[in-house]
N, C-alpha and C positions, 0 to 999 in steps of 0.2 A: 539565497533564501536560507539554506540551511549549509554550514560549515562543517565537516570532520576533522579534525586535528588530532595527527599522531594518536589515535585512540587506543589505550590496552584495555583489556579487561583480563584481570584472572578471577577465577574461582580456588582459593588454596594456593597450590604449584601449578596449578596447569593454566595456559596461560591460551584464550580463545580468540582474540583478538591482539595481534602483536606490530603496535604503530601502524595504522590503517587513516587514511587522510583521502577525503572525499568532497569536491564541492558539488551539491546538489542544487542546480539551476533554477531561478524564479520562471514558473510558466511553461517549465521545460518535466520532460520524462526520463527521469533516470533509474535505469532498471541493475540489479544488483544480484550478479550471477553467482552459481556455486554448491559446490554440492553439498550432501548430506556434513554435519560435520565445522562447513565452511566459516561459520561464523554468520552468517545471515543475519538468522533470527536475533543472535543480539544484538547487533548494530541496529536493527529497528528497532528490539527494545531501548537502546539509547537513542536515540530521536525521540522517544515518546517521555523519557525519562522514568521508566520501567526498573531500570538500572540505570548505578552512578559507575563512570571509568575509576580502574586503578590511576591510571593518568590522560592525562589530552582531554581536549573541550570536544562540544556539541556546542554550537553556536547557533541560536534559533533568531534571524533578524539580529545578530551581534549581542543577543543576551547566551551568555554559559546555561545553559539546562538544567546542569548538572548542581550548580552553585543557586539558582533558582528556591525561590521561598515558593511556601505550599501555595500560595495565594497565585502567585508569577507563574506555576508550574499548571495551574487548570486556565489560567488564562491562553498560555499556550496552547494546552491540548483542545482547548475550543475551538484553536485553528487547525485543529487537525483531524481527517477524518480515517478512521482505521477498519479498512476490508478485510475479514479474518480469511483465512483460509475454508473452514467451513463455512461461512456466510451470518455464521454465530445469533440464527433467529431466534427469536423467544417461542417455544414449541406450544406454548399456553396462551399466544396470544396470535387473531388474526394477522393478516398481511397490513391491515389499515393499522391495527394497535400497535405494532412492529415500528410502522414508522412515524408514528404519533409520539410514539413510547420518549424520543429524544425532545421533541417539541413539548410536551409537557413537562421533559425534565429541565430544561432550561432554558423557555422562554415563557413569555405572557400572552400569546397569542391566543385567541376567541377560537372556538370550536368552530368557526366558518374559516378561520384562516387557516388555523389545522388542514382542512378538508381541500382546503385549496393549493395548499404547498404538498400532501402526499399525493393528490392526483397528478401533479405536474412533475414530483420528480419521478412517478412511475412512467411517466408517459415518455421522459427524456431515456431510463434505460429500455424502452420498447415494448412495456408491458401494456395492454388496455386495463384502464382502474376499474372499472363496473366488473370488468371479471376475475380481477384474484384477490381485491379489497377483504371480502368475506371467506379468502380461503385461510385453510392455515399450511405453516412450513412441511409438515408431511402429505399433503397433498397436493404440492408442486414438483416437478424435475429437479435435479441439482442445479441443470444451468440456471432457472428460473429463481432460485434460489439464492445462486449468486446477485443476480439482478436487482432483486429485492435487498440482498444486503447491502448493495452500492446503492440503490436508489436510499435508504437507511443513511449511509457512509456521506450523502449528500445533501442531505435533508437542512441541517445545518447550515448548510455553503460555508465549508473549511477552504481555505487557503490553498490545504498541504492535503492528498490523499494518499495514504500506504498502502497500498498493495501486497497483501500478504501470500503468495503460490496463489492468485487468481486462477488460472488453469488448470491447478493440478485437479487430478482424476477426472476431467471433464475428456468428453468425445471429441478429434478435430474441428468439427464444426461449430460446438459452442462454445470451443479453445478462441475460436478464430472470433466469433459474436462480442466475447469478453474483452476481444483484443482492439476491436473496434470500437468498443464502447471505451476504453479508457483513454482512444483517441480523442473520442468525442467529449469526453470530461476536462479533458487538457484545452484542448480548443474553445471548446464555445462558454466553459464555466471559467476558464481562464487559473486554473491549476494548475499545483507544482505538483508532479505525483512521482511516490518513490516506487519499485516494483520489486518485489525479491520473487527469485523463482532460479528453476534449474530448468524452464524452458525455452532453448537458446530459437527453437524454431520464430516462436508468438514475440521472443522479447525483440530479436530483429523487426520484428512490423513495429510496434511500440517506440522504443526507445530513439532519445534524441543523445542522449551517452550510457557508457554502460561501464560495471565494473565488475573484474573477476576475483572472487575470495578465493584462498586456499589454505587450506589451515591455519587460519587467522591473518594470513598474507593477502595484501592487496598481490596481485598479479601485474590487471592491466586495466588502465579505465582511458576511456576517451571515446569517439564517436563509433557508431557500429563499423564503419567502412576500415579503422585500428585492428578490432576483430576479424575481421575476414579476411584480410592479407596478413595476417602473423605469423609466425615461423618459428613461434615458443612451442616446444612440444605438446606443455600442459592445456593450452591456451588451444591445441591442433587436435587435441584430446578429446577435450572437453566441448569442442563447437561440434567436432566431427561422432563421435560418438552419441549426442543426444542429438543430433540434427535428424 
């Protein structure tokens, strides 16, 4: 689905990304380990085409990204659905306009079909719609909030979901709710999703492959059962310290 090739990035001299090479499976979860620092966040910024590499492809379905005309580059991101880290709701708009807000940007769809697509994708992340339609994002939990951004994140039916630290600052148990619902978006919506995070605990339940950054360094990628038997120190580190 999605190719990484040898990808650098600098900024200046300093260089964030140093030949980093990733296949990200159709259908599959692959989660994208690493600390503060790692390089993460720009590798998902190139997947989205955020940023262009100093060298190496993003291969999106065998189009370059990066070499991608304006026109080529929103056609892509249509396919793609991006869960921020805060859940990035509109504070000025109910729970219903929230996920409306995409469907009126970019389709034709009648105000009954509207009503029919955010009921159903609230009800697929666990929410009931009669009760938080009419709320707004400060008036919900964080988890609840994340929920609503993925229900948002799906609205569309993207191909590709990103996962942006889904987890972070959340309590174990709605760690654990997020962790199940992105199972449940793989499975039954039939999704490629990518996952970054530095939580090795949730990315174990999740992932179908995984990959470790370190200062711009791939480490280690391959199935989680790679990670657990390793004998890299950083790799014994880094599971064993945030586990």
């Amino acid at each position: 689905m999605i190719q990484i090739k040898n990808l650098v990035k600098k900024f200046g001299e300093k260089t964030v990304l140093n030949g980093i090479s990733l296949d990200i499976e159709k259908n599959k979860t692959t989660v994208i380990l690493g600390g503060s620092g790692s390089g993460k966040s720009t590798t998902i910024k190139h997947i989205i085409g955020l940023l262009k590499p100093t060298s190496g492809e993003i291969l999106f379905d065998g189009m370059d990204i990066a070499k991608a005309t304006g026109k080529e580059l929103l056609e892509i991101r249509k396919k793609i659905g991006f869960l921020f880290q805060s859940g990035a709701l509109f504070d000025s708009m109910d729970i219903f306009g929230n996920l409306a807000f995409p469907l009126n940007e970019h389709t034709k769809n009648s105000k009954k079909e509207i009503e029919k697509k955010v009921f159903e994708k609230l009800e697929i992340v666990g929410l009931v719609p009669k009760e938080v339609i009419k709320l707004y994002p400060e008036e919900i939990s964080g988890g609840m909030q994340k929920r609503v951004g993925l229900a948002r994140t799906i609205i569309l039916e993207p191909q590709v979901i990103l996962y942006d630290e889904p987890t972070s600052g959340l309590d174990p148990i709605t760690s654990d709710l997020i962790s199940r619902l992105i199972i449940k978006m793989q499975k039954e919506l039939n999704t490629t999703a990518v996952v970054i995070s530095h939580d090795i605990a949730e990315s174990f339940k999740v992932a179908d492959k995984m990959a470790l950054l370190h200062k711009g360094r791939m480490i280690l990628k391959g199935e989680p059962n790679i990670f657990r038997s390793s004998q890299d120190k950083y790799v014994r580190s880094f599971i064993d310290g945030i586990s």
